[in-house]
LUMFITI-10151 format. One record per residue (C-alpha): residue in one letter; x, y, z. Coordinates in steps of 0.02 Angstrom, whole numbers, padded with zeros to 5 digits, always signed. Each point is the difference from the previous one (the first is absolute). Layout:
LUMFITI-10151
AXYZ
...
//
This chain:
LUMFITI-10151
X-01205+00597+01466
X+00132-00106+00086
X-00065-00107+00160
X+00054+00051+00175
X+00100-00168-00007
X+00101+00068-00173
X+00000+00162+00067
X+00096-00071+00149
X+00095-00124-00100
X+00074+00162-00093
X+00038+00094+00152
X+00108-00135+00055
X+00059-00028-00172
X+00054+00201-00015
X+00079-00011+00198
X+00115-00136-00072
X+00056+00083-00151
X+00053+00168+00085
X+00095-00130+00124
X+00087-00069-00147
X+00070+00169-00066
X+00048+00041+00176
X+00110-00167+00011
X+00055-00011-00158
X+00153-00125-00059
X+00128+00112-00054
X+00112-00158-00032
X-00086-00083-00128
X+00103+00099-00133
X+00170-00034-00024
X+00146+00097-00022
X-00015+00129-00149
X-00165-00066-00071
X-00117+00103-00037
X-00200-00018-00004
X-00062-00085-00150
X-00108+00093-00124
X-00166-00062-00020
X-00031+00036-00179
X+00129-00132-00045
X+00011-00117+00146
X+00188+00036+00024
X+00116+00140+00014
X+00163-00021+00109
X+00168+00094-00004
X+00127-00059-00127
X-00121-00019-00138
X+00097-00086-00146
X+00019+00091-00175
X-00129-00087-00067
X-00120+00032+00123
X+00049+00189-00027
X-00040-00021-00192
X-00167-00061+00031
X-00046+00144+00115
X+00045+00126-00111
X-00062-00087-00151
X-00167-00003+00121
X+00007+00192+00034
X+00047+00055-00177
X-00178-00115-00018
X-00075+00102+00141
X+00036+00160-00089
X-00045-00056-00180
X-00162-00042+00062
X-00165+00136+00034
X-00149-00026+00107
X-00162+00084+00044
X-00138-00075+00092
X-00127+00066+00124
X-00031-00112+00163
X-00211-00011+00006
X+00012-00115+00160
X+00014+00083+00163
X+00158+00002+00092
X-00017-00111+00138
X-00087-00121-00112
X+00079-00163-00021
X-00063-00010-00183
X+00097+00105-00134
X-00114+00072-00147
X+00082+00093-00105
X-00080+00118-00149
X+00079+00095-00162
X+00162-00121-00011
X+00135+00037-00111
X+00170-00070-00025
X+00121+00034-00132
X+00195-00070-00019
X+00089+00088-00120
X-00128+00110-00061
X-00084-00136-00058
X-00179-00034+00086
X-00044-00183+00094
X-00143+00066+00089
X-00133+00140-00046
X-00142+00074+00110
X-00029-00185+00084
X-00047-00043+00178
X+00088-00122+00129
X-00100-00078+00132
X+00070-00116+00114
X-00119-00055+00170
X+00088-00100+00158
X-00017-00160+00001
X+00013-00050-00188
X+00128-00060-00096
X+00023+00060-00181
X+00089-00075-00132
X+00067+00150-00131
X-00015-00060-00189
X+00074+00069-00163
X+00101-00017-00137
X+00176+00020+00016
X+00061+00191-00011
X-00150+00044+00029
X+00042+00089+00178
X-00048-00135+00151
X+00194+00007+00077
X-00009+00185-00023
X-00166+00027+00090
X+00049-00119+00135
X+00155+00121+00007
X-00108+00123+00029
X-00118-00049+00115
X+00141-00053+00107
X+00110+00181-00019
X-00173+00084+00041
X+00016+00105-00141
X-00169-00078-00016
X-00105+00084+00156
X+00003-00130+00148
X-00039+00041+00172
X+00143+00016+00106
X-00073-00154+00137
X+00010-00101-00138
X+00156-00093+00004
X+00077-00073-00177
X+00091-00131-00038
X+00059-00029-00159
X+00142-00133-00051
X+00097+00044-00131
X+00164-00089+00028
X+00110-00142+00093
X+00065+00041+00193
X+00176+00047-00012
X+00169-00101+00040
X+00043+00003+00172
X+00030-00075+00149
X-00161-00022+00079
X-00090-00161+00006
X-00157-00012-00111
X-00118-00052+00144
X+00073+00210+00086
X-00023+00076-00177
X-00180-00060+00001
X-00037+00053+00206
X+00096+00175-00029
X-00134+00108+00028
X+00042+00128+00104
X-00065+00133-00128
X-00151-00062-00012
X-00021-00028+00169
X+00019+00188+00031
X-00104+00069-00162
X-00144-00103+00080
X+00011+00064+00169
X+00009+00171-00060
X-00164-00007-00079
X-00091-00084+00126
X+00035+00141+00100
X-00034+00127-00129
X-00175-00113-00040
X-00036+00002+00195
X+00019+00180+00028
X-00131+00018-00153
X-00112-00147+00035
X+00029-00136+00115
X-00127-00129-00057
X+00013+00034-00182
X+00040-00160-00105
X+00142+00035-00060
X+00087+00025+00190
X-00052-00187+00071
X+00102-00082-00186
X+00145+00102+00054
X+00005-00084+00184
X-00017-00178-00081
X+00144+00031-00110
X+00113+00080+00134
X-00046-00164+00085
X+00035-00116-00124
X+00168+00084-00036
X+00032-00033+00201
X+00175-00081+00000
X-00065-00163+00123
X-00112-00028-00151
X+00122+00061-00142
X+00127-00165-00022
X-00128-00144-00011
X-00094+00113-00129
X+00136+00061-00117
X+00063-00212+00010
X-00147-00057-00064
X-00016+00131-00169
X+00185-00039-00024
X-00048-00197+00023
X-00141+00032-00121
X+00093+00093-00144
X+00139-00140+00000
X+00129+00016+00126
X+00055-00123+00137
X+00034+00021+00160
X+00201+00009-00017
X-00042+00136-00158
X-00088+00097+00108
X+00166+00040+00103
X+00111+00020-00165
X+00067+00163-00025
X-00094+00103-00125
X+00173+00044-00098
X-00006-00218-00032
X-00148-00002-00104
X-00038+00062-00170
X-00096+00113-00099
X-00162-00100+00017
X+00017-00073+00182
X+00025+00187+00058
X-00166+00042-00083
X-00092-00120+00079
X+00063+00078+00172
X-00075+00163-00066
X-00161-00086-00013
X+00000-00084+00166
X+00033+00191+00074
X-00164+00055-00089
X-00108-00152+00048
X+00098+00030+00196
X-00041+00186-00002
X-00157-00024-00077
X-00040+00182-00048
X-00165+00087-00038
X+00037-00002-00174
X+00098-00125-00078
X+00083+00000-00186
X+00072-00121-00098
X+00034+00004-00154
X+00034-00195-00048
X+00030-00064+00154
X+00007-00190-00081
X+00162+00028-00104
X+00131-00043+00088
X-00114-00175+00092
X+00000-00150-00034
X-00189-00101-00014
X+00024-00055+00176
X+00023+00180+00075
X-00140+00073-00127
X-00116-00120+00045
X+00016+00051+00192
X+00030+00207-00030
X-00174-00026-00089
X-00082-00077+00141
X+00090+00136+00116
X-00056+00153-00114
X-00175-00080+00006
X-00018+00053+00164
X+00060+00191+00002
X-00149+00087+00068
X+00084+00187-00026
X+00032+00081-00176
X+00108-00126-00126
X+00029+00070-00193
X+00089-00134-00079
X+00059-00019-00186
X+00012-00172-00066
X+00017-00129-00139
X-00043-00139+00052
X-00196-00018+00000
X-00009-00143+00118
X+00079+00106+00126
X-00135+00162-00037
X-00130-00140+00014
X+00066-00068+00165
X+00032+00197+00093
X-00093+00127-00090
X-00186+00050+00053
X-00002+00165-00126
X+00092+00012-00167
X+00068+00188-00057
X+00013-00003-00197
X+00114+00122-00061
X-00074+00037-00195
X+00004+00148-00139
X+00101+00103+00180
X-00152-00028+00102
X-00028-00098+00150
X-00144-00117+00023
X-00050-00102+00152
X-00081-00178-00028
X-00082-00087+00155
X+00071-00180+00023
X+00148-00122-00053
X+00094-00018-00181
X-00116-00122-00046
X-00149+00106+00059
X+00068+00182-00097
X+00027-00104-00166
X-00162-00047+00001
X-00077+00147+00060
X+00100+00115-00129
X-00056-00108-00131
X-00178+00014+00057
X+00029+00209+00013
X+00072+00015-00175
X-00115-00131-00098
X-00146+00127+00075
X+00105+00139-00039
X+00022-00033-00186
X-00192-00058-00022
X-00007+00205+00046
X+00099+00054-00107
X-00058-00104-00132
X-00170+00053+00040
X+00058+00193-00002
X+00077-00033-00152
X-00163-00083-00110
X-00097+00175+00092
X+00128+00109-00062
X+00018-00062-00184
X-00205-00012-00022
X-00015+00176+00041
X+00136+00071-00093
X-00070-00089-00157
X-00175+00058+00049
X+00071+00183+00009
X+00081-00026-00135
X-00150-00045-00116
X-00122+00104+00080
X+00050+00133+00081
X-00033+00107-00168
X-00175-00085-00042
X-00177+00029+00040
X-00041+00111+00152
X-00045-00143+00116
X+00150-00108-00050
X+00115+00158+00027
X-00082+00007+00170
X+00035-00168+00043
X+00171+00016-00069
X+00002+00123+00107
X-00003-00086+00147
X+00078-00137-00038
X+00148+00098-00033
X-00018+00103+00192
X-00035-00178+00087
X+00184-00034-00095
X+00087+00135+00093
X-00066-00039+00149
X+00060-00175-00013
X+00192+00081-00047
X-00022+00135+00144
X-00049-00136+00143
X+00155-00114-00065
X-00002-00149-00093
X+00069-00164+00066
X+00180-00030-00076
X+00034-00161-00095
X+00107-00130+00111
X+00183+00026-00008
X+00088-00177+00017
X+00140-00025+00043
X+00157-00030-00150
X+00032-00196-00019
X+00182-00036-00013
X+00081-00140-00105
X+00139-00088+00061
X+00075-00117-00129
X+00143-00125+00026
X+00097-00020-00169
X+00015-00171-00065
X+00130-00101+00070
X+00017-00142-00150
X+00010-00193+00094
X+00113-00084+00082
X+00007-00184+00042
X-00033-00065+00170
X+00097+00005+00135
X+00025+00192-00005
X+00056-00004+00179
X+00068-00156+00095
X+00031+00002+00198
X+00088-00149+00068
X+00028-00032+00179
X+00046+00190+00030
X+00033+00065+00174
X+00022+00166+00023
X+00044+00109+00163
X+00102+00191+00013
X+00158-00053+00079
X+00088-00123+00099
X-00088+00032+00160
X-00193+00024-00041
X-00120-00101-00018
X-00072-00101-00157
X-00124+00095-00096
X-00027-00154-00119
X+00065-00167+00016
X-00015-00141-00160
X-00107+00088-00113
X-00070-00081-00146
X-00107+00065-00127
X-00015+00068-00185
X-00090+00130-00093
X-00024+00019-00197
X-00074+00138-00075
X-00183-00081+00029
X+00045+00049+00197
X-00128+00108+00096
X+00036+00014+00191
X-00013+00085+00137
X+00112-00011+00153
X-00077+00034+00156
X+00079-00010+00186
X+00041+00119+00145
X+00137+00133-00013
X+00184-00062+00028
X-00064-00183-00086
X+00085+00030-00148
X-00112+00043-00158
X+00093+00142-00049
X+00162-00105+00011
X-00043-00152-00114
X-00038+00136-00137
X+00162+00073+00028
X+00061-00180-00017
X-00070-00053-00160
X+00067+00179-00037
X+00173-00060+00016
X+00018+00158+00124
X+00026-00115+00127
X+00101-00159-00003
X-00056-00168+00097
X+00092-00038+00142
X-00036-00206-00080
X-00051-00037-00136
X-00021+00051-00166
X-00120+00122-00108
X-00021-00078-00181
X-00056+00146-00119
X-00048+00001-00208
X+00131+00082-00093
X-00115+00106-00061
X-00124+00035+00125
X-00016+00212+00031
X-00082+00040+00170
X-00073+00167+00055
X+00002+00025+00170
X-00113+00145+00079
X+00047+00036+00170
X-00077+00136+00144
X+00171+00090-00023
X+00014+00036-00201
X-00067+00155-00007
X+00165+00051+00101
X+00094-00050-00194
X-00100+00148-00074
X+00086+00140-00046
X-00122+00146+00093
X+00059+00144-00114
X-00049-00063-00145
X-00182-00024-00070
X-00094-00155-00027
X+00043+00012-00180
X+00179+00069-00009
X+00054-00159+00125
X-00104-00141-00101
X+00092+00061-00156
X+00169+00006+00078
X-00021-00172+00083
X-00073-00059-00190
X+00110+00087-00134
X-00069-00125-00136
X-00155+00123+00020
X+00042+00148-00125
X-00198+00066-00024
X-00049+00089+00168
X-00185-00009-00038
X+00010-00196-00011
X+00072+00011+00174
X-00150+00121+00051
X-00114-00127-00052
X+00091-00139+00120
X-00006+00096+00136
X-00142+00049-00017
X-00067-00169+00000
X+00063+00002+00211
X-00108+00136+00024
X+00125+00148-00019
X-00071+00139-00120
X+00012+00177-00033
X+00108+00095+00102
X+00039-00148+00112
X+00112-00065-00150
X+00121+00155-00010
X+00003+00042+00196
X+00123-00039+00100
X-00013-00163+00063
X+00008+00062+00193
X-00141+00103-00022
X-00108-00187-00039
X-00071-00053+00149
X+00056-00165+00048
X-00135-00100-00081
X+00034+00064-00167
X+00193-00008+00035
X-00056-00217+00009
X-00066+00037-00168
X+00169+00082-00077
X+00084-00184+00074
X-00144-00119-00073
X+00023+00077-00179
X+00184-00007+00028
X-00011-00178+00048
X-00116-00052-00146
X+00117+00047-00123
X+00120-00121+00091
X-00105-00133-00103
X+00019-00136+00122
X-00035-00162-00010
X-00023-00031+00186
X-00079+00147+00122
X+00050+00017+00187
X-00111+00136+00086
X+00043+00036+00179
X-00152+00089+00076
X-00023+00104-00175
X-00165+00084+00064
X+00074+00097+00131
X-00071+00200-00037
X-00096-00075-00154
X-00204+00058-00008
X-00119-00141-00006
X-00043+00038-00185
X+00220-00008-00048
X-00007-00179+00104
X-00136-00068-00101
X+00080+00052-00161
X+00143-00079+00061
X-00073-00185+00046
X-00093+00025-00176
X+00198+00014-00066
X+00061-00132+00092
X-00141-00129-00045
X+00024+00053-00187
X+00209-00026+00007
X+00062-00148-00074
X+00145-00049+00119
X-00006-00054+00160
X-00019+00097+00181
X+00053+00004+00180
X-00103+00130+00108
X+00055+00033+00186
X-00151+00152+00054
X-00117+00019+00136
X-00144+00052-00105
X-00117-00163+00031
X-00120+00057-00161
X+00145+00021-00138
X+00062-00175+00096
X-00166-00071-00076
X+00001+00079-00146
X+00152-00064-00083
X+00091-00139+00111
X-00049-00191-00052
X+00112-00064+00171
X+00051+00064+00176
X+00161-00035+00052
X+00021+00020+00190
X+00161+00022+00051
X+00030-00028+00199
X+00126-00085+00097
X+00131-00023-00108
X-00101-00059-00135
X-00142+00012-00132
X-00160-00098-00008
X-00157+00029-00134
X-00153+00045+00086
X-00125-00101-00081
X-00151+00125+00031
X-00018+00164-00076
X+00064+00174+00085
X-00187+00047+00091
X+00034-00176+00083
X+00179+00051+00060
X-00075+00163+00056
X-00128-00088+00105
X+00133-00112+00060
X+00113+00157+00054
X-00152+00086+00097
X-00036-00176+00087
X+00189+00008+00053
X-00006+00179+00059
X-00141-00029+00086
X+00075-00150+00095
X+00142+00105+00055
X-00105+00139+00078
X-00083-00146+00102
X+00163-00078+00053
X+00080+00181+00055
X-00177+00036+00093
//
């Protein structure tokens, strides 16, 4: 029971809230916007084509997609347990008869293979077709803030919805029970949404996910795809709702900003479902991990680190039982076998040998462990080329006349013995100097010396957009490869990415987007370069894909530039770091756990100096 002290505390709390909806801003909209909707962080009129695309694409998803589940919590709980969970998309089933169970305070990390359904349940948590109760507020961010002409320091303190859902049911909570739980989290959120408090707050996520102080007052139709995301994320961390899903948050970061949203997410003491790749990051947040396997849903206390070795531990016991079952089993069918029709006592005994073996079958036997399928990546051979592949010399490089230098007097080679990763906040240049070396971009001094023969493949966060969505895996690898006449031999290299079955002959926008990667990385193999330039390739890759991947990359005989902010596939397959700041680029001469450290150390030295 609450103290006479909170019980006062939430009496003055509640007296304060009702004053706010009395004197509420009416101004703080402007002219012909409308209220955002939550489920997507932003919604405003004039919403361009594109945007229109996407939400019907989303609905036609919406109806394509079946739920049933029974909510087992009660209804003013602030844990959600949910029993008999099914999901289907398409007719075909993700989730069967499987429970959900997600308590306040902990922060789960969702895990599974690609297409197997984690998107699609976050979907549907987040639509409530899964049963949620209504004081439960959702956020889920699916997509970028829109162009307009608000700053992105207003996008992220627009909360005037919010504002008003909250106050709603703290007076629907105090009418019910005034000193439930519940009722005294609502009053500390309506207070720190209070608009004295709002600006410093919404500054300091901005500051932390990469913007300065004159980006914060840019105009949101100034920034691009990825900038507008991150202002979708500061609005969830801002609003900070009950529940909070992201599905991977880190894509669009660089290390800088991923090193401080992980401290940030540590922190969340509500409900946070997140889906990641990166297992530094689920080491660094999560305290629970949900393992989505054979369309049932598992819950593992702990980190990464902590569910890989406690699945391990589960399934090496597991299969000792089965094994176990199995040696029972075969003894006393051979036992019935040879004496079941002998002497009287032997018949007996076969007897009940053979009753002892149905009651084994009829109390369930343990299943033998289901891994997960290994995937292959291969990188053709490439054939050598003599050093230099690549020479820079004295290159400067900057958009137009009037900006600044991104690079000024670069000098460097690579050959196809060339393993690095570039490293460096966003807007420093990394995916620039590999559109350089590209020859997509000229230097503004300098020149770009190039083999004659050198073939690079360049993967980049944007080639899936090249894929033609109507036709299947297999119908556009054959088109873009014509020299392939047997469509079973071009089966086989697909299925090498990971793509089988079905997933070959559907139509590629049916994929979900990590097997959509796949379609582009066994598109880009049979480039047969000689020199590899991968710009963030594990964005919406599983863990297992990412390993198979660095396996690939460390077996490929040419060389490799790698721009990602995935710190363990840094460490798996890059031999130098290349950080690129100010204009320049200078090898860091420790390894990529070092330059973590030293990015924390610098965080942390900023949140002193602001204090």
């Amino acid at each position: 029971m609450p103290s006479d002290l909170a019980k006062k505390k939430a009496a003055k709390k509640k007296e304060a809230a009702k004053g706010r909806g009395r004197t509420k801003k009416t101004d703080e909209l402007e002219d012909g916007d409308q209220p955002e909707a939550q489920s997507n962080g932003a919604q405003s009129n004039g919403i361009a084509s594109l945007t229109k695309e996407i939400d019907e694409f989303e609905l036609a998803k919406t109806e394509a997609r079946a739920v049933t589940g029974v909510l087992s919590s009660h209804p003013n709980s602030t844990d959600v347990h949910v029993t008999s969970l099914s999901l289907t998309f398409h007719g075909q089933e993700l989730l069967t008869d499987t429970s959900l169970e997600l308590n306040s305070g902990r922060r789960y990390g969702l895990m599974g293979l690609n297409g197997t359904g984690k998107s699609m349940l976050l979907s549907a948590i987040a639509s409530r077709e899964i049963p949620i109760p209504e004081h439960i507020d959702i956020y889920h961010l699916t997509r970028e803030m829109p162009t307009s002409d608000k700053t992105a320091l207003y996008c992220v303190m627009e909360v005037d919805e919010q504002r008003i859902m909250l106050e709603r049911e703290a007076e629907r909570l105090a009418s019910e029970d005034s000193e439930c739980e519940k009722l005294m989290e609502l009053y500390e959120r309506l207070e720190e949404l209070d608009a004295a408090k709002a600006e410093v707050r919404a500054s300091r996520i901005l500051h932390g996910l990469g913007f300065t102080a004159s980006m914060q007052q840019q105009k949101m139709k100034d920034f691009s795809g990825g900038w507008r995301m991150r202002v979708a994320l500061a609005r969830a961390l801002f609003i900070k709702p009950f529940m909070l899903l992201l599905d991977e948050p880190t894509n669009h970061l660089d290390l800088d900003a991923c090193v401080w949203l992980e401290a940030e997410l540590s922190s969340f003491k509500r409900i946070l479902v997140l889906i990641s790749h990166s297992q530094d990051f689920l080491n660094g947040v999560c305290t629970n991990i949900i393992n989505l396997h054979l369309k049932k849903l598992k819950n593992y206390t702990g980190n990464y680190d902590q569910y890989v070795k406690t699945r391990e531990e589960l399934e090496e016991h597991q299969m000792k039982r089965f094994n176990w079952e199995q040696d029972q089993i075969t003894h006393m069918k051979n036992y019935i076998a040879r004496f079941g029709h002998g002497s009287a006592k032997l018949a007996r005994q076969a007897q009940s040998k053979e009753k002892t073996l149905q009651k084994m079958v009829a109390s369930g036997l343990t299943e033998k462990v289901s891994n997960d399928k290994t995937l292959t990546f291969c990188f053709p051979p490439c054939g050598k080329i003599p050093p230099p592949v690549i020479m820079v010399q004295n290159v400067s490089f900057k958009y137009s006349d009037n900006a600044p230098h991104i690079y000024t007097n670069l000098e460097f080679g690579i050959d196809l013995d060339t393993r690095v990763a570039l490293v460096g906040p966003n807007g420093a240049g990394k995916s620039t100097l590999l559109k350089l070396l590209m020859g997509e971009l000229l230097p503004t001094d300098g020149m770009i010396r190039k083999h004659s023969h050198v073939k690079i493949g360049r993967y980049h966060q944007h080639l899936t957009e090249q894929l033609e969505l109507d036709l299947s895996p297999l119908d556009y690898m054959m088109k873009c490869y014509p020299a392939y006449k047997d469509r079973e031999e071009m089966r086989k290299l697909i299925g090498r990415y990971g793509l089988t079955g079905k997933q070959q002959v559907s139509p590629i926008r049916n994929l979900s987007d990590g097997q959509k990667c796949r379609v582009c990385f066994a598109w880009l193999a049979q480039q047969t370069p000689h020199m590899l330039f991968l710009d963030e390739p594990t964005n919406h890759l599983d863990i297992e894909t990412i390993d198979a991947l660095a396996d690939a990359i460390n077996d490929f005989e040419g060389g490799m530039m790698l721009v990602s902010h995935d710190f363990r596939l840094i460490q798996q397959v890059a031999k130098e770091i290349w950080v690129c700041e100010k204009q320049t680029i200078t090898k860091w001469n420790r390894d990529i756990l070092a330059y973590k450290e030293h990015l924390k150390n610098k965080i942390q030295k900023q949140a002193v100096h602001d204090i």
